[in-house]
GUVOLUM-532986 format. One record per atom (N, C-alpha, C, O): atom name; residue in three letters; x, z, y. Coordinates in steps of 0.2 Angstrom, whole numbers. Atoms other than C-alpha are relative to their C-alpha. Example, Ala and Ser with C-alpha at 12.3 -4.5 7.8 and 13.67 -1.06 7.14 Angstrom:
! residues 2
node at: N; aa: ala; east: 4; up: 0; north: -6 $
node at: CA; aa: ala; east: 62; up: 39; north: -22 $
node at: C; aa: ala; east: 4; up: 0; north: 6 $
node at: O; aa: ala; east: 9; up: 3; north: 5 $
node at: N; aa: ser; east: -4; up: -1; north: -6 $
node at: CA; aa: ser; east: 68; up: 36; north: -5 $
node at: C; aa: ser; east: -4; up: 3; north: 5 $
node at: O; aa: ser; east: -1; up: 4; north: 11 $
END
This chain:
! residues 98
node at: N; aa: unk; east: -1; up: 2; north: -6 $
node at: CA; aa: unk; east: -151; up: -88; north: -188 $
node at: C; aa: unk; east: 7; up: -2; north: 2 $
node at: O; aa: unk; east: 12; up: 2; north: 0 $
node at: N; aa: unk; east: -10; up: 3; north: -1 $
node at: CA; aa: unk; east: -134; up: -97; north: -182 $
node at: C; aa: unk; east: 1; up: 4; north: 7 $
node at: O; aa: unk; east: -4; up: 8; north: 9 $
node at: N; aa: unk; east: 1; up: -1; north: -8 $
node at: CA; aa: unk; east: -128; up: -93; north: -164 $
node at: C; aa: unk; east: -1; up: -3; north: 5 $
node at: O; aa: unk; east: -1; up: -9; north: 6 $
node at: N; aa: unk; east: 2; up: 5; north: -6 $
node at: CA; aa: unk; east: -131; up: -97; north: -148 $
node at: C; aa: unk; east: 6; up: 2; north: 5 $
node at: O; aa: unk; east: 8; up: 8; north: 3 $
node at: N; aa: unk; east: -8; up: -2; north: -4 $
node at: CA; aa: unk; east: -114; up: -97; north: -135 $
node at: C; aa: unk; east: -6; up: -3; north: 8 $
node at: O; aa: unk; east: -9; up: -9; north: 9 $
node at: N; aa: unk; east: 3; up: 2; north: -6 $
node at: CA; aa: unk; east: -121; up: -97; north: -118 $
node at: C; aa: unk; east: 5; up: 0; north: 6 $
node at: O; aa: unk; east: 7; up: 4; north: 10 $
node at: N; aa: unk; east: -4; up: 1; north: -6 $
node at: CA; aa: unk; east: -108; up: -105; north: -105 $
node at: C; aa: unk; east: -2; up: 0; north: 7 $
node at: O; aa: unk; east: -5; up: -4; north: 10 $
node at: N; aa: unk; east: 3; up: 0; north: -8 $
node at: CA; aa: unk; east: -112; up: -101; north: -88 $
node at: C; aa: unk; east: 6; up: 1; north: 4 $
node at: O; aa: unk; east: 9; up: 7; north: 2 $
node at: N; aa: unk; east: -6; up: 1; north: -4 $
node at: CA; aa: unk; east: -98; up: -103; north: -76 $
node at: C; aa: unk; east: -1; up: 7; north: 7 $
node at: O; aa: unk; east: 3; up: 7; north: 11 $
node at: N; aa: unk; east: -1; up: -4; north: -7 $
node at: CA; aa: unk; east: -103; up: -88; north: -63 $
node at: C; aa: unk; east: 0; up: 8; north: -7 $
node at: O; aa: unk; east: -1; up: 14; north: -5 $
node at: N; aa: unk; east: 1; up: -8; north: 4 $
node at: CA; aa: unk; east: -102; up: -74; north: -82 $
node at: C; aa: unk; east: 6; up: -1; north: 1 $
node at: O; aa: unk; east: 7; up: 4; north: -2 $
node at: N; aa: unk; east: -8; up: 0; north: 1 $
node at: CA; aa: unk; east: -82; up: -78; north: -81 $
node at: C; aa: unk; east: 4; up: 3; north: 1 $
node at: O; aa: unk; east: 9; up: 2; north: 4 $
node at: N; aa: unk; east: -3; up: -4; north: 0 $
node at: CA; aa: unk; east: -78; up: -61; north: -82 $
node at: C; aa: unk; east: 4; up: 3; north: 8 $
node at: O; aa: unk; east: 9; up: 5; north: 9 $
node at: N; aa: unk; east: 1; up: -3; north: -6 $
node at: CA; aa: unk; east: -80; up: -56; north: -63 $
node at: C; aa: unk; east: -1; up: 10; north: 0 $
node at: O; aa: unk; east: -3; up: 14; north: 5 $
node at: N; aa: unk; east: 2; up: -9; north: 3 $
node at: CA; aa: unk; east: -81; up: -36; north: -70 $
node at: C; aa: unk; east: 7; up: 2; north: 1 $
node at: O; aa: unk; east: 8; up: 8; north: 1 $
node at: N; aa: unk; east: -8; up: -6; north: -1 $
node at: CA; aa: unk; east: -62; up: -32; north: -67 $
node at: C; aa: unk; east: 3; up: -6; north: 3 $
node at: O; aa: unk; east: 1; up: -11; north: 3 $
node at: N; aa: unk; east: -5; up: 3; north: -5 $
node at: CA; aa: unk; east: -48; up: -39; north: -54 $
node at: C; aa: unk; east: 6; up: -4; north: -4 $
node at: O; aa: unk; east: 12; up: -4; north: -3 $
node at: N; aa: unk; east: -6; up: 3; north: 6 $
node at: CA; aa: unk; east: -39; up: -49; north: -68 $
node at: C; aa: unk; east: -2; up: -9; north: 3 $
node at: O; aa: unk; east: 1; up: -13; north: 5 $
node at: N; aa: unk; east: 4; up: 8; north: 0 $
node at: CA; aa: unk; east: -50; up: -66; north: -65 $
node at: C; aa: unk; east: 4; up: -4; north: 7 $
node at: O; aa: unk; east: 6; up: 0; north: 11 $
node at: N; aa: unk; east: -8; up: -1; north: -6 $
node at: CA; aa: unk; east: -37; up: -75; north: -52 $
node at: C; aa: unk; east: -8; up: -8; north: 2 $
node at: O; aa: unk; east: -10; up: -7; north: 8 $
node at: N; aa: unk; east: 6; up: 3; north: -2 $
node at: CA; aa: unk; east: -52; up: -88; north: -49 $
node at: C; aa: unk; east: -7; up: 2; north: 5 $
node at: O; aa: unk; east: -9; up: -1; north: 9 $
node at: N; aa: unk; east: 5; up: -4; north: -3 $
node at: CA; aa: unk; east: -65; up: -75; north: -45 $
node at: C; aa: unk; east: 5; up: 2; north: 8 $
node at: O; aa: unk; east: 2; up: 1; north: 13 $
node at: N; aa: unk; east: -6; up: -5; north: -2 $
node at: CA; aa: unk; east: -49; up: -66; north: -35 $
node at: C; aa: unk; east: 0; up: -7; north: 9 $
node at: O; aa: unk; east: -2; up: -6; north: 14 $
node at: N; aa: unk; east: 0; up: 5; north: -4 $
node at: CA; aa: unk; east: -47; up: -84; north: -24 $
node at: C; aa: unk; east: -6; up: -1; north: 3 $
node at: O; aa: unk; east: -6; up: 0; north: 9 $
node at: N; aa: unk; east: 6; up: -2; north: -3 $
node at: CA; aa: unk; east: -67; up: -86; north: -21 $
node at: C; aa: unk; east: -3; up: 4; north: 5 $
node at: O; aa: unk; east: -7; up: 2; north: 8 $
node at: N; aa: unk; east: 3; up: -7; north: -4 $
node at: CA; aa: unk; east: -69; up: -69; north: -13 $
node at: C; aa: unk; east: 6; up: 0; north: 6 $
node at: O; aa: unk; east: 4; up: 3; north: 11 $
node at: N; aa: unk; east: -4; up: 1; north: -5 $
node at: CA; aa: unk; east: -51; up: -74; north: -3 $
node at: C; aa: unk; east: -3; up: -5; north: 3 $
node at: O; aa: unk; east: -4; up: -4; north: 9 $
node at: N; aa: unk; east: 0; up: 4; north: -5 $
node at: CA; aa: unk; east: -56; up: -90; north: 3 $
node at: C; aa: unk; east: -6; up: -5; north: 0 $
node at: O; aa: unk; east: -6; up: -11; north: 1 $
node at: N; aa: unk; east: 7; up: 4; north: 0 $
node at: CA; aa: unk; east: -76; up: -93; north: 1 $
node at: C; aa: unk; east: 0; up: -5; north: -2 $
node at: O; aa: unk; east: 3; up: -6; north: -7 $
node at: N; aa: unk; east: 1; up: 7; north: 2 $
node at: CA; aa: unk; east: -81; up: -111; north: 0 $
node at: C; aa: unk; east: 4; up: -6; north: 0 $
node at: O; aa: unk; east: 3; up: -11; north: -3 $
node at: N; aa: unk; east: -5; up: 4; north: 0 $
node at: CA; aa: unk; east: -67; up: -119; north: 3 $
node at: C; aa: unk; east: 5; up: 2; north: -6 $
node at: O; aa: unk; east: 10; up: -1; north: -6 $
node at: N; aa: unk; east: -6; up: -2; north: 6 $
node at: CA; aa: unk; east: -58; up: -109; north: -14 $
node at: C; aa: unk; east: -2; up: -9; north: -2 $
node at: O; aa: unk; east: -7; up: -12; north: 0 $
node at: N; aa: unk; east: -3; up: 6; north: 6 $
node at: CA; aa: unk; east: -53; up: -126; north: -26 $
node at: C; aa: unk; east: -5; up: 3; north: -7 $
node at: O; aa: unk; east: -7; up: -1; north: -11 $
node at: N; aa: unk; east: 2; up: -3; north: 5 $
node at: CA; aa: unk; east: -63; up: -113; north: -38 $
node at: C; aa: unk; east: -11; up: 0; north: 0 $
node at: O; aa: unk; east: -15; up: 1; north: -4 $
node at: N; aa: unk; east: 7; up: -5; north: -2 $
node at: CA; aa: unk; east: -79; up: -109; north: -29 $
node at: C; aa: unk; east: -7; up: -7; north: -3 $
node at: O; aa: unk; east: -12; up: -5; north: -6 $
node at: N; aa: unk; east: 6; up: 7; north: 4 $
node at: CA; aa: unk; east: -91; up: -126; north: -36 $
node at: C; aa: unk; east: 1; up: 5; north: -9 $
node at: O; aa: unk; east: -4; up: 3; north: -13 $
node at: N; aa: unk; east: 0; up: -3; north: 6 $
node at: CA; aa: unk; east: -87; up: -114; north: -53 $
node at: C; aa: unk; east: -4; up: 5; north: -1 $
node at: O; aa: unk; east: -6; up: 8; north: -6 $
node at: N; aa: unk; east: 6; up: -8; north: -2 $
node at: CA; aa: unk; east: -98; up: -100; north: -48 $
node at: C; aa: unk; east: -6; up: -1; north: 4 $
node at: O; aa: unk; east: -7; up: -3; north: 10 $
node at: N; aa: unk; east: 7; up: 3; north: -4 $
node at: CA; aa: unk; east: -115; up: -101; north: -44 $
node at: C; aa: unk; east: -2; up: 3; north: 5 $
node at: O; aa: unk; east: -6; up: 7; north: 4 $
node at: N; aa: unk; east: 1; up: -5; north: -3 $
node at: CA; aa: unk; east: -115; up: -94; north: -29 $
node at: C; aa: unk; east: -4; up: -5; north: 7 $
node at: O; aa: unk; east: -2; up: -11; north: 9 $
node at: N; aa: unk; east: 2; up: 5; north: -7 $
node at: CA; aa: unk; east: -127; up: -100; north: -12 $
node at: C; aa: unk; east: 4; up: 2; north: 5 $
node at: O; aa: unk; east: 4; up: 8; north: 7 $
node at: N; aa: unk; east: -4; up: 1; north: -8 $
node at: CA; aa: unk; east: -116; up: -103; north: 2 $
node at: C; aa: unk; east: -4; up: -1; north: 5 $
node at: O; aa: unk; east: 0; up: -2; north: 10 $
node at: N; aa: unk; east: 3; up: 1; north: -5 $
node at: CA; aa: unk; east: -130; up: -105; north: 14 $
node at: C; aa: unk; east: -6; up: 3; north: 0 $
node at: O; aa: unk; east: -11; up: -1; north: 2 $
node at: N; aa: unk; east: 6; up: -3; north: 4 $
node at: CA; aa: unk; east: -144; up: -92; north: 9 $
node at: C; aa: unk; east: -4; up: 4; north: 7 $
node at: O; aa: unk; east: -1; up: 6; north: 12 $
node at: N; aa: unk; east: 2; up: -1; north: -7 $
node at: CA; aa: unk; east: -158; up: -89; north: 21 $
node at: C; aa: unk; east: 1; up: 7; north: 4 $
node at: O; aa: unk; east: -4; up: 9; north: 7 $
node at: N; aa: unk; east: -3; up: -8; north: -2 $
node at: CA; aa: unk; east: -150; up: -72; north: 28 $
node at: C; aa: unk; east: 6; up: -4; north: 4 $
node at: O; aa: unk; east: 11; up: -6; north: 1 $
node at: N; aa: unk; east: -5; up: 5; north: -3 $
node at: CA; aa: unk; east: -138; up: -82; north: 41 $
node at: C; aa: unk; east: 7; up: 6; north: -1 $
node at: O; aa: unk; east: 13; up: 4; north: -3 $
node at: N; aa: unk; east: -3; up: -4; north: 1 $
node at: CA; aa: unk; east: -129; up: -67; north: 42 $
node at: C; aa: unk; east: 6; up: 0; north: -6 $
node at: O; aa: unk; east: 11; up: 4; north: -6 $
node at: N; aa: unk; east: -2; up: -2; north: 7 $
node at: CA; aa: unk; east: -123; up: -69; north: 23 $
node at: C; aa: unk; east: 4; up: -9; north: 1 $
node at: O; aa: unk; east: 9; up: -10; north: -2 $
node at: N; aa: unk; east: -5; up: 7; north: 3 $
node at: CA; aa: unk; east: -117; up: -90; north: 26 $
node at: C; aa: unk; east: 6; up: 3; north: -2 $
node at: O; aa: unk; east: 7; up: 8; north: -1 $
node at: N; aa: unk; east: -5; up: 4; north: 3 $
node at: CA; aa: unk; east: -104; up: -94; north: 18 $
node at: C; aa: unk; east: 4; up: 6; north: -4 $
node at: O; aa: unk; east: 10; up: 5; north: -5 $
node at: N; aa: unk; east: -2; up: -9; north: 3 $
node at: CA; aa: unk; east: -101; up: -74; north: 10 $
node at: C; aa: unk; east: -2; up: 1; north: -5 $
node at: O; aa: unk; east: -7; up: -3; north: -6 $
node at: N; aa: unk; east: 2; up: -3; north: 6 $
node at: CA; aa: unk; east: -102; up: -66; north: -7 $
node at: C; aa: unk; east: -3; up: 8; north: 3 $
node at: O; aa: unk; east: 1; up: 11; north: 6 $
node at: N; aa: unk; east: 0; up: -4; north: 1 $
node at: CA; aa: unk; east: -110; up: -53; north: -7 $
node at: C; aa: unk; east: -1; up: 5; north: -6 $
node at: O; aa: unk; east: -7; up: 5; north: -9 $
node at: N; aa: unk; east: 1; up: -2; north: 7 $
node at: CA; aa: unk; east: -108; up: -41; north: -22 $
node at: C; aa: unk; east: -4; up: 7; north: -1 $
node at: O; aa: unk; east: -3; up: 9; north: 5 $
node at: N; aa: unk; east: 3; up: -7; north: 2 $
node at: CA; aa: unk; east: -117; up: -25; north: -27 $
node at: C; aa: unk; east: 2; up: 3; north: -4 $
node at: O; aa: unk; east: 1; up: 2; north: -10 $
node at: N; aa: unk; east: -5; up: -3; north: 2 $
node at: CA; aa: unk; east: -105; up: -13; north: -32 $
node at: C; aa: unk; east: 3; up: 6; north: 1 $
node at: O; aa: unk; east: 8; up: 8; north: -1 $
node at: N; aa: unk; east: 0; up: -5; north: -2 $
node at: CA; aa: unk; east: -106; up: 1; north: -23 $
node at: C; aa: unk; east: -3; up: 5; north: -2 $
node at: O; aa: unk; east: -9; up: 4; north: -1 $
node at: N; aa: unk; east: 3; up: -7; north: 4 $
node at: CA; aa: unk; east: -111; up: 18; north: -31 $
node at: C; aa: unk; east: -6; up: 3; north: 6 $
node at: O; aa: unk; east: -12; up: 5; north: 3 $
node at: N; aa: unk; east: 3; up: -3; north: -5 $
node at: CA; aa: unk; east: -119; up: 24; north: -13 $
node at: C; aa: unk; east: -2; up: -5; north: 1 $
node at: O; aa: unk; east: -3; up: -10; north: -3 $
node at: N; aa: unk; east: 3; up: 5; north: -5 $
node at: CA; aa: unk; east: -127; up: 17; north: 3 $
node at: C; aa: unk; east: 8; up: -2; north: 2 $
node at: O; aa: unk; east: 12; up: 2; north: 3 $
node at: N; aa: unk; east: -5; up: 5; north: -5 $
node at: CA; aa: unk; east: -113; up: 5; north: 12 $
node at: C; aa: unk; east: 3; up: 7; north: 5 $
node at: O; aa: unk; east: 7; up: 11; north: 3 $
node at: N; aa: unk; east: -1; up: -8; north: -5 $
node at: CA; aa: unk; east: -111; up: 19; north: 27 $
node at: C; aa: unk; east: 2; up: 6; north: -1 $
node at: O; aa: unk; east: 5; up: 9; north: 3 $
node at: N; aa: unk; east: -4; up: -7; north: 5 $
node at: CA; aa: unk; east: -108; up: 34; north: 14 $
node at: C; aa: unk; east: 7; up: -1; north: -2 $
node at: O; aa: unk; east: 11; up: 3; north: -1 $
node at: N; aa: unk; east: -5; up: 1; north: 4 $
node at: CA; aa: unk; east: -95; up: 24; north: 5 $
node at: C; aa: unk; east: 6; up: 0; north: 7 $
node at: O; aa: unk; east: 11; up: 3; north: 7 $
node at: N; aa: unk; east: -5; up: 2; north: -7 $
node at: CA; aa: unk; east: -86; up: 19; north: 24 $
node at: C; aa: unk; east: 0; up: 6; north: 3 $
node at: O; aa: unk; east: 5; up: 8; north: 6 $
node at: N; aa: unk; east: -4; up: -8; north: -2 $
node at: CA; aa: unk; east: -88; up: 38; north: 29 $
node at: C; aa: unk; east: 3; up: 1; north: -3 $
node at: O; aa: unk; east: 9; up: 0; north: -2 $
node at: N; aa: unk; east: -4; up: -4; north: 6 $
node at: CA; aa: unk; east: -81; up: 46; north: 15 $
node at: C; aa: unk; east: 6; up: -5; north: 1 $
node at: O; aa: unk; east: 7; up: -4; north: 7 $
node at: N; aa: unk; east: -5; up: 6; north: -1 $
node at: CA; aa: unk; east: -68; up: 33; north: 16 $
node at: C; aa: unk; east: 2; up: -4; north: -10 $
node at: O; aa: unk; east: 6; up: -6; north: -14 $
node at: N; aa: unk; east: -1; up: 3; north: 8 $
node at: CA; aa: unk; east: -70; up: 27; north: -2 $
node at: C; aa: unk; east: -1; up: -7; north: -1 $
node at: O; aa: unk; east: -5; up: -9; north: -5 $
node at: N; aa: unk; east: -1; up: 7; north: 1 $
node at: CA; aa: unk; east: -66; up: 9; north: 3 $
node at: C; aa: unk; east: 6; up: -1; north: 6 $
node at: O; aa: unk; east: 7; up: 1; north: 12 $
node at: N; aa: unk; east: -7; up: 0; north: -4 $
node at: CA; aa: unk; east: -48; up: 5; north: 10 $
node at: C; aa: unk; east: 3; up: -8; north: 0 $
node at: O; aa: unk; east: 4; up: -11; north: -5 $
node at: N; aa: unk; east: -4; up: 7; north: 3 $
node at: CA; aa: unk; east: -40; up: -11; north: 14 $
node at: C; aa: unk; east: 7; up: -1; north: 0 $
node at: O; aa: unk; east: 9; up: 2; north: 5 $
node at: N; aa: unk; east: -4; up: 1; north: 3 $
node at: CA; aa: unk; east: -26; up: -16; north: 9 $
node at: C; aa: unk; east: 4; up: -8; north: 0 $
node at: O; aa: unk; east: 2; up: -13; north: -3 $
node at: N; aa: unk; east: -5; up: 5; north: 0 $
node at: CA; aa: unk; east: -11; up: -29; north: 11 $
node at: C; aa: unk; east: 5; up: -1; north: -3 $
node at: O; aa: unk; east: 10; up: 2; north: -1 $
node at: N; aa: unk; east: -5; up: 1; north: 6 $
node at: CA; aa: unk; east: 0; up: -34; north: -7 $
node at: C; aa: unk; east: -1; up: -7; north: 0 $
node at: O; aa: unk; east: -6; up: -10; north: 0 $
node at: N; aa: unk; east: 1; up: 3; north: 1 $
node at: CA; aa: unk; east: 7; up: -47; north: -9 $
node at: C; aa: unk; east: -3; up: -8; north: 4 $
node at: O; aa: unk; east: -3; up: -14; north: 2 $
node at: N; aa: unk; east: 1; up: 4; north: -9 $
node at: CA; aa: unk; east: 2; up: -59; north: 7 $
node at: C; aa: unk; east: -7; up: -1; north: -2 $
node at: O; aa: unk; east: -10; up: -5; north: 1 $
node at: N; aa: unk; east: 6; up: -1; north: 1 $
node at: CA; aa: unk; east: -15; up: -55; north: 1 $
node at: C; aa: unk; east: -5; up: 4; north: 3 $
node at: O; aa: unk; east: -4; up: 9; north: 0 $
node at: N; aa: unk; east: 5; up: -8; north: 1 $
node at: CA; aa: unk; east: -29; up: -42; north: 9 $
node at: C; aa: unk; east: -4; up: -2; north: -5 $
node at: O; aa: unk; east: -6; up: -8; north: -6 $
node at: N; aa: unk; east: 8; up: -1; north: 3 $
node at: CA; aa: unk; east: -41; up: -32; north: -2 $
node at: C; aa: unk; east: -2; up: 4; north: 2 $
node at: O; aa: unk; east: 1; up: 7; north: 7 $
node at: N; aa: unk; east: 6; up: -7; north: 1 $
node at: CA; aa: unk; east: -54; up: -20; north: -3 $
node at: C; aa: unk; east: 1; up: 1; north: -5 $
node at: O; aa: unk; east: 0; up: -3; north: -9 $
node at: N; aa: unk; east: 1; up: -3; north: 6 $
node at: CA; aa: unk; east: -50; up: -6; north: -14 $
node at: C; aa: unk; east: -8; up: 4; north: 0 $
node at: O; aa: unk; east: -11; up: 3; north: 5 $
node at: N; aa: unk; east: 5; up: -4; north: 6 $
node at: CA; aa: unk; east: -66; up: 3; north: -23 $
node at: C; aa: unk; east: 1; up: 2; north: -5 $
node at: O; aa: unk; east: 1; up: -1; north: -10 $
node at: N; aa: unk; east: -1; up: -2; north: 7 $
node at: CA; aa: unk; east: -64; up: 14; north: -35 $
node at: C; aa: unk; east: 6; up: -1; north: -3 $
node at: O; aa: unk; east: 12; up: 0; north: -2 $
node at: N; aa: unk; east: -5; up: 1; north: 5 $
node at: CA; aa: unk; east: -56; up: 8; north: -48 $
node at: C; aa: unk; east: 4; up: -10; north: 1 $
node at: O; aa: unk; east: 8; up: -12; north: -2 $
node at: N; aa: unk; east: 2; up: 8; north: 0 $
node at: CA; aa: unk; east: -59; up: -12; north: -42 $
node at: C; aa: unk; east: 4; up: -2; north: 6 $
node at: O; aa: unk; east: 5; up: 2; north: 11 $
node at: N; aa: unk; east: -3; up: 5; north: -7 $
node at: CA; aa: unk; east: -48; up: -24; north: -28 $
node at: C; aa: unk; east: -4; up: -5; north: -1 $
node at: O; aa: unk; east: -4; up: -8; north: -6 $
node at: N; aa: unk; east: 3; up: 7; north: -3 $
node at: CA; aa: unk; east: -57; up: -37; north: -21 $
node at: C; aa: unk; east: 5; up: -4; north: 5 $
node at: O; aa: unk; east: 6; up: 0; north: 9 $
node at: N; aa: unk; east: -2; up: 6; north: -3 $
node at: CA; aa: unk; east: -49; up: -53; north: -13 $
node at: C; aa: unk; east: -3; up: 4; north: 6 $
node at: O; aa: unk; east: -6; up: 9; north: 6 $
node at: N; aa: unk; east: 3; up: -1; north: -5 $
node at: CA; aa: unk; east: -53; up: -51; north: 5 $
node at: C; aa: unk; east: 3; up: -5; north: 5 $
node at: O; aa: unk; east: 8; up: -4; north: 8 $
node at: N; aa: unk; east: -3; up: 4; north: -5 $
node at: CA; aa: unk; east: -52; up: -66; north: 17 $
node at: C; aa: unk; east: 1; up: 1; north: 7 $
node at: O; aa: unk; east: -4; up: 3; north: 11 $
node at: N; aa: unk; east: 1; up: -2; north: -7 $
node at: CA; aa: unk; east: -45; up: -63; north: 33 $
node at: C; aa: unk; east: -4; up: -2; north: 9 $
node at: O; aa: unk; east: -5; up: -8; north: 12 $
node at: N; aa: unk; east: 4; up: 4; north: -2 $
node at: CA; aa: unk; east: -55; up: -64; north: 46 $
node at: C; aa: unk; east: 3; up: -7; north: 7 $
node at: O; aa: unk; east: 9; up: -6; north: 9 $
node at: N; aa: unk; east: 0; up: 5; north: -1 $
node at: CA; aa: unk; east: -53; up: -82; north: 57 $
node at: C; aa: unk; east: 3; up: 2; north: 9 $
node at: O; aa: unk; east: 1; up: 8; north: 11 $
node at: N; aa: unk; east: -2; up: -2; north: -7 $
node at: CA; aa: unk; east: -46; up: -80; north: 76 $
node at: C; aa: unk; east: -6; up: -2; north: 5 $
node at: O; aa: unk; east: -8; up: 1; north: 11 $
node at: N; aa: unk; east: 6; up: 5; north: -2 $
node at: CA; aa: unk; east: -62; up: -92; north: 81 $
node at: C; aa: unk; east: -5; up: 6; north: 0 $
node at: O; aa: unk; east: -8; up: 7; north: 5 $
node at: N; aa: unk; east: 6; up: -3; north: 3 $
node at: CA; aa: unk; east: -75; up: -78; north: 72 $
node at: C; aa: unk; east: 3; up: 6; north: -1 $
node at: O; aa: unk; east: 0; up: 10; north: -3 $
END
């Protein structure tokens, strides 16, 4: 049996805060230069969720992780994130409109 390489543009190493691609997506949604590279829906029937990534990455419930405070945000760099754990996420600020 030979190999198979399976490219898929949304596995591009999103698992650690290195990815500067992933990093822009999760700063500036649909409108990243990057975001057509990730297969993500931008309009998914949950209206609540447009135009948002939602990731699954929390150890607890959402509510546990924000009492305890083991989620902080964070301004380096002319960027916010969300720290977690061990993980930074990009985080776009929110809009003066929204």
């Amino acid at each position: 049996m030979g190999h198979i390489l399976d490219f898929v543009p949304n596995h591009m190493g999103v698992g650690t805060d290195e990815n500067a691609w992933w990093q822009d997506v999760l700063e500036n949604g649909p409108s990243s230069r990057y975001a057509s590279y990730f297969d993500i829906d931008w309009d998914p029937l949950k209206t609540d969720l447009h135009a948002k990534v939602l990731l699954p990455v929390l150890g607890e419930q959402f509510g546990e992780v924000l009492e305890i405070g083991k989620l902080a945000l964070e301004f380096a760099e002319g960027t916010f994130f969300v720290r977690y754990a061990n993980r930074r996420f990009s985080r776009r600020p929110p809009s003066r409109s929204g």
